[in-house]
C-alpha positions in Angstrom: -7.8 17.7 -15.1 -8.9 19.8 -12.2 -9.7 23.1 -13.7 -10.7 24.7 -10.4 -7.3 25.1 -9.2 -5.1 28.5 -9.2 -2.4 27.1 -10.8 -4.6 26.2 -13.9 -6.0 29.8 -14.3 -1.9 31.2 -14.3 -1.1 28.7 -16.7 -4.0 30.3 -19.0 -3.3 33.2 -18.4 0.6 33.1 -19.1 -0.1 31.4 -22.6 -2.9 34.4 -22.9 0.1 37.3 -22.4 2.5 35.8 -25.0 -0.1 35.2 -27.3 -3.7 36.7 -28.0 -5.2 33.7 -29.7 -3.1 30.7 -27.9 -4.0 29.7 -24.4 -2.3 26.5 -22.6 -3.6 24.3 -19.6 -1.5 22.2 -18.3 -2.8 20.4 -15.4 -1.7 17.1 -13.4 -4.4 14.3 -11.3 -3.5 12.6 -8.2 -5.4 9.5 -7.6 -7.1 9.2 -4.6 -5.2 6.5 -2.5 -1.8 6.7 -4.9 0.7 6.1 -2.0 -1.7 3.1 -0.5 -1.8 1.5 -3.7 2.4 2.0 -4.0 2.6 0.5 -0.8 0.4 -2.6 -1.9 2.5 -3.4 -4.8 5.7 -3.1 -2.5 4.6 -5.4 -0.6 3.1 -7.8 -2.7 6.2 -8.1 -5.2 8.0 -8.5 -1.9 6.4 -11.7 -0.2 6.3 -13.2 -3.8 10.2 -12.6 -3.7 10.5 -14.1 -0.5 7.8 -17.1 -1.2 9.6 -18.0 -4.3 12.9 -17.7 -3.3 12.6 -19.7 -0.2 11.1 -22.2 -2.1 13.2 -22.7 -4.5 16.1 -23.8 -1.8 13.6 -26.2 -0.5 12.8 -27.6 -4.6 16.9 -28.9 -4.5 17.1 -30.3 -1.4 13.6 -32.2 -2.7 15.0 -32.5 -6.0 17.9 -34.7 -4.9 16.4 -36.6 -2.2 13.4 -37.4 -4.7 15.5 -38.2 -7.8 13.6 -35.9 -10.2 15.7 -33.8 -12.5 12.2 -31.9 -13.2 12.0 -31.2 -9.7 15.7 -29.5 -10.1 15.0 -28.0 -13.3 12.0 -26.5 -11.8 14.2 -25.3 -8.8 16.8 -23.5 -11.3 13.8 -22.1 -12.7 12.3 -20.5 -9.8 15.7 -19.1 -8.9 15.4 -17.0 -12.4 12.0 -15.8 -11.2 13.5 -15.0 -8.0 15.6 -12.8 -9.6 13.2 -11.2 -11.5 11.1 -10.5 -9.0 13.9 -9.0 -7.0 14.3 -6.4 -9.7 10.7 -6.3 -10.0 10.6 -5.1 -6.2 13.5 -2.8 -6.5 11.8 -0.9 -9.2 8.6 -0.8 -7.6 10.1 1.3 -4.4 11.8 3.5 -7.4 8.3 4.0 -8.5 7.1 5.7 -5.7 9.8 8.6 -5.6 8.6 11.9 -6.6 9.1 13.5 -9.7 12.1 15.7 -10.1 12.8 18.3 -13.3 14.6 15.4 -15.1 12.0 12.7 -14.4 8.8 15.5 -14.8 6.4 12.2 -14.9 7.9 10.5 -11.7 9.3 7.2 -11.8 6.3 4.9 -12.9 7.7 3.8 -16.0 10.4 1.8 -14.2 8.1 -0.4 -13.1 7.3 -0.9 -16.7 10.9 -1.5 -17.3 10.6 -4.0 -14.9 8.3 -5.9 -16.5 9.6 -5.9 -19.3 12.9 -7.6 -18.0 10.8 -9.9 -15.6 9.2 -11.4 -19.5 11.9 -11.8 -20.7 13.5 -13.9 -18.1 10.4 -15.6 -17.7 10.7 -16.7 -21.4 14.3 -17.9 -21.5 13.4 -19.7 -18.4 10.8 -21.9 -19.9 12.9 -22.6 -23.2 15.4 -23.8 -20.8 13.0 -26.0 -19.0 11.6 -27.3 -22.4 15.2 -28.1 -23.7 15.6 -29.7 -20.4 11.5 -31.6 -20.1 12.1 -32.6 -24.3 15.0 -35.5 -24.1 13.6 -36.6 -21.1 10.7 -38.2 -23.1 13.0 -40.6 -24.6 14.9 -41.4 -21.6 12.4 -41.2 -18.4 13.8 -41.9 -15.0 11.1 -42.8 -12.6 11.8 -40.8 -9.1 10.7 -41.2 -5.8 6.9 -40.4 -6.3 5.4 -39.9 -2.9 7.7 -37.3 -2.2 6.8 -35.7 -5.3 3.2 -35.6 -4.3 4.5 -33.7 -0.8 6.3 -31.4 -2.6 3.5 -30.5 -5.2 1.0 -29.7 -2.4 3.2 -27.5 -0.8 4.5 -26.1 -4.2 0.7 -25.3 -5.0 -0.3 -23.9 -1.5 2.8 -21.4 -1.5 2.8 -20.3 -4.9 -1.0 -20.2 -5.2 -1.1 -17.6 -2.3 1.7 -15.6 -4.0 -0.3 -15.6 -7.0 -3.9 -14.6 -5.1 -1.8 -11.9 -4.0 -0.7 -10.1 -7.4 -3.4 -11.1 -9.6 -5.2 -8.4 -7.4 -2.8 -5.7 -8.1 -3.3 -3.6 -11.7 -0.2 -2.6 -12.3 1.9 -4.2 -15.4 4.3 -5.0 -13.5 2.2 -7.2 -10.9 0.6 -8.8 -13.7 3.4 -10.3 -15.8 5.3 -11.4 -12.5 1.5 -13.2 -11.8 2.5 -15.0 -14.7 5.9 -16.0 -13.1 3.9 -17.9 -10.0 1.3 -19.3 -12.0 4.1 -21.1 -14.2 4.9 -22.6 -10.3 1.4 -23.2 -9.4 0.9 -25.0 -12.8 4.1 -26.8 -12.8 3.2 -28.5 -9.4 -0.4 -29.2 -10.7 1.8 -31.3 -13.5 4.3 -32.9 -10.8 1.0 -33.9 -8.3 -1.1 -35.3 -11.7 2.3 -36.9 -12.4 3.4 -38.3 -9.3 -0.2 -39.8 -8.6 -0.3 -41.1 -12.4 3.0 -42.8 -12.4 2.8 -44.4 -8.6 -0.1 -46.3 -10.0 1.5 -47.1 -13.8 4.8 -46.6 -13.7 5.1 -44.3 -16.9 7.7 -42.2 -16.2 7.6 -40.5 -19.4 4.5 -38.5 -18.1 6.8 -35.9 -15.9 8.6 -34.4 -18.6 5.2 -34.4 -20.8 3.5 -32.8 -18.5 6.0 -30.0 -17.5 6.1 -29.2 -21.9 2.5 -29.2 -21.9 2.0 -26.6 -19.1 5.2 -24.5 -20.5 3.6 -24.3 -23.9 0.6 -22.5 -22.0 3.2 -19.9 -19.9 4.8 -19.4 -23.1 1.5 -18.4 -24.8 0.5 -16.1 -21.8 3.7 -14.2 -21.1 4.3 -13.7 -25.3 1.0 -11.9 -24.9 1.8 -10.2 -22.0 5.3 -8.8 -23.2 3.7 -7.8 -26.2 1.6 -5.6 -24.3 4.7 -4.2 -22.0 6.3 -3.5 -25.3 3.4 -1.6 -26.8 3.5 0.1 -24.0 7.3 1.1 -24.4 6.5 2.3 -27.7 3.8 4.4 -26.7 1.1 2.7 -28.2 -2.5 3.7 -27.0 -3.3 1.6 -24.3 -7.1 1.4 -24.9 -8.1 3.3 -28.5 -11.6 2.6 -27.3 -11.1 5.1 -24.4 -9.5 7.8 -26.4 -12.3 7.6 -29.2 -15.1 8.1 -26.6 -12.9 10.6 -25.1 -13.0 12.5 -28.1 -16.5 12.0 -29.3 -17.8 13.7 -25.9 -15.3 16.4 -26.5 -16.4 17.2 -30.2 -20.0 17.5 -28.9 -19.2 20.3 -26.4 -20.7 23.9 -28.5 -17.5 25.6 -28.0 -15.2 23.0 -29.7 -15.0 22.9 -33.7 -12.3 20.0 -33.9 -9.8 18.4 -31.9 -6.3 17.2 -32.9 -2.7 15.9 -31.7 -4.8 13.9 -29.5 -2.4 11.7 -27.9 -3.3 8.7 -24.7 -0.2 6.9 -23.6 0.7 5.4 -20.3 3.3 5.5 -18.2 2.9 1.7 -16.5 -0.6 0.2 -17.6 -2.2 1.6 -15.2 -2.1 5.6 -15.2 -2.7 7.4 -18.5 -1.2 10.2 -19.6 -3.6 12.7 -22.3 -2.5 15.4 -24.7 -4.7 17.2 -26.8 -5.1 20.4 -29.0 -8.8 21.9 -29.1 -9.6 24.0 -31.4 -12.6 26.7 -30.1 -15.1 28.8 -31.9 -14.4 31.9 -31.1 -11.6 34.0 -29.1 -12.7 33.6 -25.4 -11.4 35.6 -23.1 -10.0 34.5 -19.5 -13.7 34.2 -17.5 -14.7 32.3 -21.0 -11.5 30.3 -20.8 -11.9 28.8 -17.5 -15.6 27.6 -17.9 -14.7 25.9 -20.8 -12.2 24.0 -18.4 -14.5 23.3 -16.4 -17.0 21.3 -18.7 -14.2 19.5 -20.2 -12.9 18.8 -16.7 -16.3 17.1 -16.0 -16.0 15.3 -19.5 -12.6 13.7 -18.3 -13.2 13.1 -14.8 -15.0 9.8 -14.9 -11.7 8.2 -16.8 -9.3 9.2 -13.6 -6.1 10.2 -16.1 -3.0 10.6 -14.3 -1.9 13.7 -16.7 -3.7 16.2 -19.0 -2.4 18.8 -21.2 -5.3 20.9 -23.1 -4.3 23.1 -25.6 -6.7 26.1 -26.7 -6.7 27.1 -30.2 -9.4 29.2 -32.1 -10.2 28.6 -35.2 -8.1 29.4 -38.5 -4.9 29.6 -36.1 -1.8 27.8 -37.4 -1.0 24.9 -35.4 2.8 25.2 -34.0 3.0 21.5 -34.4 1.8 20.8 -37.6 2.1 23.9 -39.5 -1.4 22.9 -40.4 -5.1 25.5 -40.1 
């Protein structure tokens, strides 16, 4: 909320001409270093597309010259994330278009959207490669297992950069398709422990053991993580924490008597969106009304919000919303 600007005092003092005790705000933040940190994204959903994708066509040709169906199970898998990613990337370059009178909040949410597919792809993925690791425990093949341990070093070095990459990014979307590349990283941990284990014993069934084990623990991380996205869909407040402090410092301001219809949503994770009604002592007039934007400018400031909406009531006036005093 910047109260400062001109278009913040016409907004006041449009609500003030229509209505003598009602005055609007309505007021929008740009983060400093927005179209950098679009950029970032871009381009780290797109070398994870490309790391994985590529990889994957190298996992069959490894798959069959090794003998290792978990090797080519692994492969069909990353070819899911690949396309998950893909749409993942798309969406992310949809994200950084402008917003336009249909899409007044820009295009953020897509990236949301994204994420949302990218879990759920990711989860039908490892249920296939459980239904695929499961029988294999009672009939175990032993493959070729020093080209295993080849392909598990370079599994982990590609996919471990991928994931260095997007576990620095803050957006949803980056951090549920993190997810995707640790599942890779992990898996190849589980072929390397496995190729080593079974040169030296022979126990083949300690492939497909290995591969449930670590798809248990991606299942676990990406349940949480969709659950998130989906809270997130449904416009659940991302951190109630924030908004109570939020509106603790608000109440103690000496102009303000209560505050409701406080509502913190967000449009991808990452950039929140605020709505509130504040109900004042006293009628202020315009001078009045725009240095009482100001201190609760400085109150919201520190949290960076992407959008703010601050309604002015005084008190005793019916809330439009409610119907309530």
């Amino acid at each position: 909320m910047t109260a400062s600007e001109p278009d913040s005092e016409k907004t006041s003092a449009h609500h003030h001409s229509h209505s003598s005790h009602r005055h609007g705000v309505h007021e929008h933040h740009s983060h400093h270093g927005l179209h950098s940190h679009h950029y970032d994204e871009s381009s780290n959903i797109a070398l994870a597309f490309w790391l994985n994708f590529c990889f994957a066509l190298i996992e069959i040709a490894g798959g069959i010259l090794t003998n290792s169906v978990a090797i080519i199970a692994d492969a069909i898998h990353d070819l899911g994330d690949s396309l998950a990613i893909a749409f993942a990337w798309v969406a992310s370059k949809v994200a950084k278009k402008q917003p336009t009178e249909r899409y007044s909040y820009g295009f953020r949410r897509w990236s949301l959207l994204s994420a949302l597919i990218s879990g759920l792809i990711l989860l039908s993925g490892s249920a296939w490669v459980l239904s695929e690791a499961i029988p294999r425990l009672w009939q175990p093949q032993l493959p070729h297992t020093g080209g295993m341990f080849a392909l598990a070093i370079l599994g982990i070095a590609i996919n471990g950069f991928a994931v260095l990459r997007l576990r620095r990014g803050k957006t949803q979307n980056e951090k549920i398709l993190s997810w995707h590349l640790l599942e890779d990283v992990l898996g190849w941990v589980a072929v390397l422990i496995g190729a080593v284990a079974m040169y030296f014993t022979g126990w083949a069934w300690l492939d497909p053991a290995l591969c449930i084990g670590f798809s248990v623990f991606i299942l676990f991380n990406v349940l949480k993580n969709l659950r998130q996205t989906l809270s997130l869909f449904l416009q659940v407040s991302p951190d109630p924490e924030l908004q109570q402090t939020i509106s603790s410092q608000l109440i103690e301001l000496d102009f303000v008597n209560s505050l409701h219809h406080v509502h913190l949503w967000s449009l991808d994770g990452e950039q929140h969106v605020l709505t509130m009604h504040v109900e004042i002592a006293t009628p202020a007039d315009l001078s009045q009304q725009l240095t009482y934007k100001k201190r609760i400018a400085a109150v919201l400031a520190p949290y960076n919000l992407s959008h703010t909406t601050v309604e002015f009531e005084i008190s005793g006036e019916e809330c439009r919303d409610t119907g309530r005093r």
